[in-house]
C-alpha positions in Angstrom: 0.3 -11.0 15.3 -2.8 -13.1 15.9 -5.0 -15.2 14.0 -8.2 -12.2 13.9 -5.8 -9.1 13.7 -3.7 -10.5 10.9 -6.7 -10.1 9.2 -6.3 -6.3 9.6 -2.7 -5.7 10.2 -0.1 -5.4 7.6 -2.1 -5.9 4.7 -2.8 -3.3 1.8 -6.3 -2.3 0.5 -6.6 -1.7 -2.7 -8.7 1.2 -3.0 -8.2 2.8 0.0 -4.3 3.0 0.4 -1.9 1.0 3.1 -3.8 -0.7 6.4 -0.6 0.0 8.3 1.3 -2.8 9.6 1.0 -1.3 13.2 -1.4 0.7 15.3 -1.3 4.7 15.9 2.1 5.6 14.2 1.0 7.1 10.6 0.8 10.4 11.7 3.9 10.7 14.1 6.4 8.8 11.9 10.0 10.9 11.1 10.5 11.4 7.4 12.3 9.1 5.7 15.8 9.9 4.8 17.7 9.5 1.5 21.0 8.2 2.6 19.6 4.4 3.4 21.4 1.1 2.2 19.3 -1.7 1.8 21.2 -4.9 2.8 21.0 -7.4 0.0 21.6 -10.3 2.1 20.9 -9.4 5.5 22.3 -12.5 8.7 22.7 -12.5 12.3 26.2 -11.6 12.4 25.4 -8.4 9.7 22.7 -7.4 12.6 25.1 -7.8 15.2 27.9 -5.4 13.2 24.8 -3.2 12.9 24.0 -3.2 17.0 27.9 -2.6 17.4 27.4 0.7 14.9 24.1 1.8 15.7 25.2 2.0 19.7 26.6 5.9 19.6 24.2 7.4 18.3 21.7 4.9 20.4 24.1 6.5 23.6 23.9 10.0 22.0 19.8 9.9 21.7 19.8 9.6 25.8 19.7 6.2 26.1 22.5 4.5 29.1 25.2 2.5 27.8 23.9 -0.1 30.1 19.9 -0.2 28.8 21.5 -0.6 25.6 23.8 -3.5 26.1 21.9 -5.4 28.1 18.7 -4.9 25.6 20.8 -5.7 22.4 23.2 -7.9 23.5 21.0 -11.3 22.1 18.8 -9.6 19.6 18.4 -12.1 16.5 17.6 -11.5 13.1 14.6 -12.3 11.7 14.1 -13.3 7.9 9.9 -13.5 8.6 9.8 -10.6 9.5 11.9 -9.0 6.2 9.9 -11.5 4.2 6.3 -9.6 5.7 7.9 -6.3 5.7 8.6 -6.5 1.9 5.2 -8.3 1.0 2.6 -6.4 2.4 1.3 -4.9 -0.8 0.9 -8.1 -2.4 -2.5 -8.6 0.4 -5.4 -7.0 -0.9 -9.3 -7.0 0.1 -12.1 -5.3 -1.2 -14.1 -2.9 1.4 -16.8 -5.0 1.5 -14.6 -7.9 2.1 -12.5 -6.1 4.9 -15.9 -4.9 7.1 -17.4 -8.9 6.4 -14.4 -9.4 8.6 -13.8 -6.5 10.9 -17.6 -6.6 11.4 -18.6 -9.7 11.7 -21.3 -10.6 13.9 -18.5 -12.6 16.1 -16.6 -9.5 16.4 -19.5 -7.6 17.3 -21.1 -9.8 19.7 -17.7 -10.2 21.9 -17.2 -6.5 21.4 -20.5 -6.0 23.4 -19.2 -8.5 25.7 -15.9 -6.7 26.2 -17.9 -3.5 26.8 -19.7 -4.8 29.7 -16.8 -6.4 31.5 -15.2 -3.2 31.3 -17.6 -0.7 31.4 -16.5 0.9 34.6 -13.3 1.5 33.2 -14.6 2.8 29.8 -17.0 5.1 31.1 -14.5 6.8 33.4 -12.0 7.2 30.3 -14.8 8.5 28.1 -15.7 11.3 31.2 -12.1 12.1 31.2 -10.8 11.9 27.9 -14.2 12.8 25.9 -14.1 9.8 23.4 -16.9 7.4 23.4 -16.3 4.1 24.8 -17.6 2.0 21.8 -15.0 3.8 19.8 -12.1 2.8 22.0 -13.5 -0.9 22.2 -14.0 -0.5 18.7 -10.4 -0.2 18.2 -9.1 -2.6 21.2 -11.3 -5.2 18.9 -9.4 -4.2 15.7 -5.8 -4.5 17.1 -6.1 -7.3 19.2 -9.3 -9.1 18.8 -9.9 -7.3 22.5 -7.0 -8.4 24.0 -6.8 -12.2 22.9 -4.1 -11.4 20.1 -1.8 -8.8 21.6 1.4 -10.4 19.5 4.4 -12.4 21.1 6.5 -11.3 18.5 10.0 -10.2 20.7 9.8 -5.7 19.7 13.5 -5.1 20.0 14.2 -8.0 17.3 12.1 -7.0 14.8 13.0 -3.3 15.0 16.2 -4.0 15.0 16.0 -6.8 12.0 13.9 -3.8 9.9 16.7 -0.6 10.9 19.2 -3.2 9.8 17.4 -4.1 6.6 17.2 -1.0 5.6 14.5 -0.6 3.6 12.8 1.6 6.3 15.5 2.6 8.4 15.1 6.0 9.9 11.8 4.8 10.6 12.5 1.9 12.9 15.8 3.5 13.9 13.8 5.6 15.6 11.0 3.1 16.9 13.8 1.4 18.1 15.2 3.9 20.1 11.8 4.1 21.6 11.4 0.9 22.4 14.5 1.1 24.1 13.4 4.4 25.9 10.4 2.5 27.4 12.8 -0.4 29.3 15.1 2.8 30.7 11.7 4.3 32.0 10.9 0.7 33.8 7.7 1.0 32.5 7.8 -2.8 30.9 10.7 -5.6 31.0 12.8 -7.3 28.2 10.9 -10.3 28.6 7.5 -8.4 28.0 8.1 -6.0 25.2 5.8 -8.2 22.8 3.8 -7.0 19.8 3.5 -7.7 16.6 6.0 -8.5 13.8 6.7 -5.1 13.0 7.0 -3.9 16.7 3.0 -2.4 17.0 2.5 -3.1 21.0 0.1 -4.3 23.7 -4.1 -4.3 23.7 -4.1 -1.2 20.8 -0.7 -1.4 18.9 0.6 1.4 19.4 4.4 1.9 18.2 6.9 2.9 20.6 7.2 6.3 19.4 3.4 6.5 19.9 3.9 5.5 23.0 6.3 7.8 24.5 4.4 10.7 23.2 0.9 10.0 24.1 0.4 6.9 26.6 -0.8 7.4 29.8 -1.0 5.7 33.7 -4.5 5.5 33.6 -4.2 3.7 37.0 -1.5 5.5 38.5 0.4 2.6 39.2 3.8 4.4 38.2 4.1 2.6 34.8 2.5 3.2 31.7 1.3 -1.1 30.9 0.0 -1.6 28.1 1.0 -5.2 28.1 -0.6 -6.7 30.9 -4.1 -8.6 31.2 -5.8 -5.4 32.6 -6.4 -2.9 29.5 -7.1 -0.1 31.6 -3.6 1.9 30.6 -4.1 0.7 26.8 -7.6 2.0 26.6 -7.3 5.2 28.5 -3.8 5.7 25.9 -6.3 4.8 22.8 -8.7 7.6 24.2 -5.9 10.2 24.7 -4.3 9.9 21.3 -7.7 10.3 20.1 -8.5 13.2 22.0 -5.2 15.0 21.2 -5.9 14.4 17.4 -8.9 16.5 17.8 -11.8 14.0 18.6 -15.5 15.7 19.3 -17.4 14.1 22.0 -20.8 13.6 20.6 -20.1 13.6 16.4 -20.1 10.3 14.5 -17.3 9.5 13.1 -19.9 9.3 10.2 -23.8 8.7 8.8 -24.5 6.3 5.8 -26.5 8.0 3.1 -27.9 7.6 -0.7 -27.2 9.8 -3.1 -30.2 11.0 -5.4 -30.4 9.9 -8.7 -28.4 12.4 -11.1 -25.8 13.0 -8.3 -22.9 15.5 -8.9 -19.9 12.8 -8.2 -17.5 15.4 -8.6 -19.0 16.7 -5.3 -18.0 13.7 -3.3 -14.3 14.8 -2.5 -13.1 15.1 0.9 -11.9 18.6 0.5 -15.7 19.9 -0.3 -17.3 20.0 3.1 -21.3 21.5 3.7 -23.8 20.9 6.8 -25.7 17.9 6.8 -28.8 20.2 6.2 -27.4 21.3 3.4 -26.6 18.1 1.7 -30.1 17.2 2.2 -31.0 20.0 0.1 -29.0 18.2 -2.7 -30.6 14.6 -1.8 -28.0 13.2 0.3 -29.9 11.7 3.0 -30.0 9.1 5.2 -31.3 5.5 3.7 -34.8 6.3 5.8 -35.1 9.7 3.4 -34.5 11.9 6.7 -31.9 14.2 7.2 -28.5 14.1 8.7 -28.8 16.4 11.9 -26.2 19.3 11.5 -23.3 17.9 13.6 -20.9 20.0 11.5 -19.2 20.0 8.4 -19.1 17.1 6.6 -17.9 15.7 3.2 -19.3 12.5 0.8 -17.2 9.6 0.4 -18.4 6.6 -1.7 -15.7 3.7 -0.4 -17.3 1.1 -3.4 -17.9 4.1 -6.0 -21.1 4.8 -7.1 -22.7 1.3 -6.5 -21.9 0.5 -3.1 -22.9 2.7 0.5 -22.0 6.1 0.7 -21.6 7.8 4.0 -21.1 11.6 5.0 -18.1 12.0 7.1 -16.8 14.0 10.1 -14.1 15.2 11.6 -14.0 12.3 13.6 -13.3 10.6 10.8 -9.9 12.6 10.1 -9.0 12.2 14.3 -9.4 8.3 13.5 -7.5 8.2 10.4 -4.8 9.4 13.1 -4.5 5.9 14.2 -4.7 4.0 11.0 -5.0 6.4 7.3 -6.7 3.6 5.1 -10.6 4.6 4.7 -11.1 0.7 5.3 -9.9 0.7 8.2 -11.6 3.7 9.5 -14.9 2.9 8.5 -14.6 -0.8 10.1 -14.2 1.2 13.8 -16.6 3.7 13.2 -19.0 0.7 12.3 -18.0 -1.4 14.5 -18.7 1.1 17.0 -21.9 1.7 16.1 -22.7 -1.9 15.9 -21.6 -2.3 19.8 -23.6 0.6 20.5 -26.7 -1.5 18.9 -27.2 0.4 15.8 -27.9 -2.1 12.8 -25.4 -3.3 9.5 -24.9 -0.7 6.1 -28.0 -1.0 4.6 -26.9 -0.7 0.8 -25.1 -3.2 -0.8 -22.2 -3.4 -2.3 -20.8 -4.2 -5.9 -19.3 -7.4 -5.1 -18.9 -8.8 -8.6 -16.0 -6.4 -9.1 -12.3 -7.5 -7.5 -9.7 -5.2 -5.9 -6.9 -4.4 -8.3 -3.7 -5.8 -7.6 -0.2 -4.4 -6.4 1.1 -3.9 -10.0 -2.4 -3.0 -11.2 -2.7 0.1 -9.1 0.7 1.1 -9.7 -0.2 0.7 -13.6 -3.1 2.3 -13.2 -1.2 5.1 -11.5 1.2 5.6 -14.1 -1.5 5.9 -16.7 -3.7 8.4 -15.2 -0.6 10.4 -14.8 0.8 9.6 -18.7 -2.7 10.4 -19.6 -2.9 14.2 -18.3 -4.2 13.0 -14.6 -1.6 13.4 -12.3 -1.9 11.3 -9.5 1.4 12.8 -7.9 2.3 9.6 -6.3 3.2 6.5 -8.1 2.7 4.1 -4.4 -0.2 2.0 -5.5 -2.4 4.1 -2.5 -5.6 5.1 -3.6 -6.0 8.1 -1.5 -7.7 11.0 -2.4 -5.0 12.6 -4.7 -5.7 9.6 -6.8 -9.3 9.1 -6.9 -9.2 12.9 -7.6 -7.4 12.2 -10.6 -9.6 9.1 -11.6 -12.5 11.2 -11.4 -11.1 13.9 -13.4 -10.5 10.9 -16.1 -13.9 9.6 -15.9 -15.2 13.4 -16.1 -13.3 13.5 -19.3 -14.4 10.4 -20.5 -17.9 11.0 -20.3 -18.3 8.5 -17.7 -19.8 8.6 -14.5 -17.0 10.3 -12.4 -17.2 8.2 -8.9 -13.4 7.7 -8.3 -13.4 4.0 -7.9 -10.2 2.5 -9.3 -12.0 -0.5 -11.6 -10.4 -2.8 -13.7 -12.7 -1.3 -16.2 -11.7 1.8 -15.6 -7.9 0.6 -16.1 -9.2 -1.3 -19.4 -9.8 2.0 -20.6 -6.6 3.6 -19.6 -5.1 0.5 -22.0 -7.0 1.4 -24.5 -6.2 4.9 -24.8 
């Protein structure tokens, strides 16, 4: 992982759920599988048993006794990996805090750069794939700071170090077998399947799994190279699994807005979708008093709660969230984006007196809301939807004004209850 993307990778925000630890996996991963043993004191020679076991069903998933042997036979263990596995919960930002870093005007001046070096390649993929190409720099500048941090992290140990652990083991069992899918196809060597510490991969991180499924020979050179100094295969991939996840040429991803004074909060849920129009009709407009043009359905979402920017969002928003679920991270391509494309920073501020809760807060807080009447249906310290719903059901019952965001005031009162 590199200096910029560890920034954005494998880190939790607080009020938006889990950044994931790698790039398009969420919505592809196998469900997890109730009959896992986690190793309590994991070592190389307990990984090496583990190769020795894993190997028939590794064989019996397709793979050639031969890829696998030769892949596996010097795979280490690696504790730093475990350790970051196990901690990422504990790293928590603000949304204000994550975009002063995702969008910072470094970011978005060598995105622009990026753009122009490329821009024969990116406009080609956005005619054939039908994804603007500020979104897919957008993203190639999340992952990898545009290619300068692609990870040198070895893929096949780290898999194997996290199947072995345990913790998550049909998921990187799987990964794995991925991973060792892609050096039977020839479309990368031993010696170049680098990523990141938990096996994300190449210019846009994608997971192996990710990238059987939906990465692409953009230049038809027989292998599928995401690796490699030219990012032509790992940008046209980025626009494909984009475009299969339902992307609309020509919609934002989203529009900031204000919300008029005596708002509804209860109407800002992501399951309550109108026109633009007929948003404006209630006062949501953009910051300028002008109406969102009609570019379909769209729904309120107020990231900081009721004193920070609020934005009305698109299905683009859902295709992205594809790639990475946490709003944060969503809303830092989208902007980012738009900030290549020349547009100018939010123009509302955000409540930046107030800190993210912590790991053990937002489970606590969780457990509360749920004690409390408010089921939040997950105790994972995510604060998805599910929970603000639940939060704003609280407040609404309270008295208070019911924006969703998960305070440490809002906690004090769960206390006091």
């Amino acid at each position: 992982m590199g200096k910029l993307t560890s920034i954005i990778l494998g880190l939790s925000i607080g009020w938006a759920g889990t950044v994931s630890a790698m790039g398009p996996d969420a919505s592809l991963r196998p469900p997890e599988r109730g009959d896992i043993t986690i190793v309590a004191n994991p070592t190389q020679a307990g990984l090496k048993a583990w190769v020795r076991t894993f190997r028939p069903a590794a064989l019996a998933a397709g793979l050639s006794a031969d890829t696998y042997d030769t892949a596996m036979r010097d795979v280490t263990y690696q504790p730093e990996v475990v350790r970051r596995d196990r901690n990422q919960a504990e790293f928590t930002k603000t949304v204000w805090d994550y975009l002063d870093t995702a969008v910072s005007d470094l970011r978005v001046s060598n995105g622009k750069a990026a753009l122009a070096k490329w821009d024969k390649t990116l406009r080609a993929i956005e005619a054939k794939y039908g994804v603007e190409k500020e979104i897919v720099t957008a993203i190639w500048g999340l992952e990898s700071a545009y290619g300068t941090f692609r990870g040198e992290d070895s893929v096949l140990n780290s898999l194997a170090t996290l199947a072995y652990e345990g913790r998550r083991a049909a998921f990187f069992e799987a990964e794995l077998l991925a991973a060792l899918k892609i050096l039977q196809d020839a479309d990368t060597t031993k010696g170049r399947l680098k990523g990141s510490w938990a096996g994300a991969m190449g210019h846009t991180q994608f997971m192996p799994s990710s990238f059987q499924k939906l990465a692409v020979d953009y230049d038809a050179d027989g292998r599928r190279n995401i690796w490699g100094e030219d990012p032509s295969d790992a940008l046209a991939s980025t626009a494909a699994y984009l475009k299969h996840f339902g992307w609309t040429y020509g919609q934002p991803w989203g529009v900031e807005v204000k919300v008029p004074e005596g708002f509804d909060y209860m109407l800002a849920r992501r399951t309550l979708k109108k026109m633009p129009s007929d948003w404006a009709v209630l006062g949501v407009v953009q910051p300028d008093g002008s109406a969102v043009r009609d570019h379909g359905l769209a729904s309120v979402l107020l990231p900081g709660g009721a004193n920070g920017a609020a934005f009305l969002i698109f299905g683009n928003f859902e295709a992205l969230e594809a790639y990475n679920t946490a709003d944060a991270y969503v809303i830092g391509v989208g902007h980012l984006a738009d900030r290549i494309r020349g547009e100018g920073p939010i123009r509302q501020s955000w409540p930046r007196h107030l800190r993210v809760l912590s790991y053990d807060e937002r489970i606590e807080l969780q457990k509360r809301l749920t004690a409390a009447g408010f089921d939040t249906e997950k105790i994972d310290a995510k604060m998805g939807p599910l929970t603000i719903n639940a939060i704003r059901r609280f407040q609404q019952a309270q008295g208070v004004l019911p924006d969703g965001y998960p305070s440490l005031q809002l906690l004090e009162r769960l206390r006091a209850l």
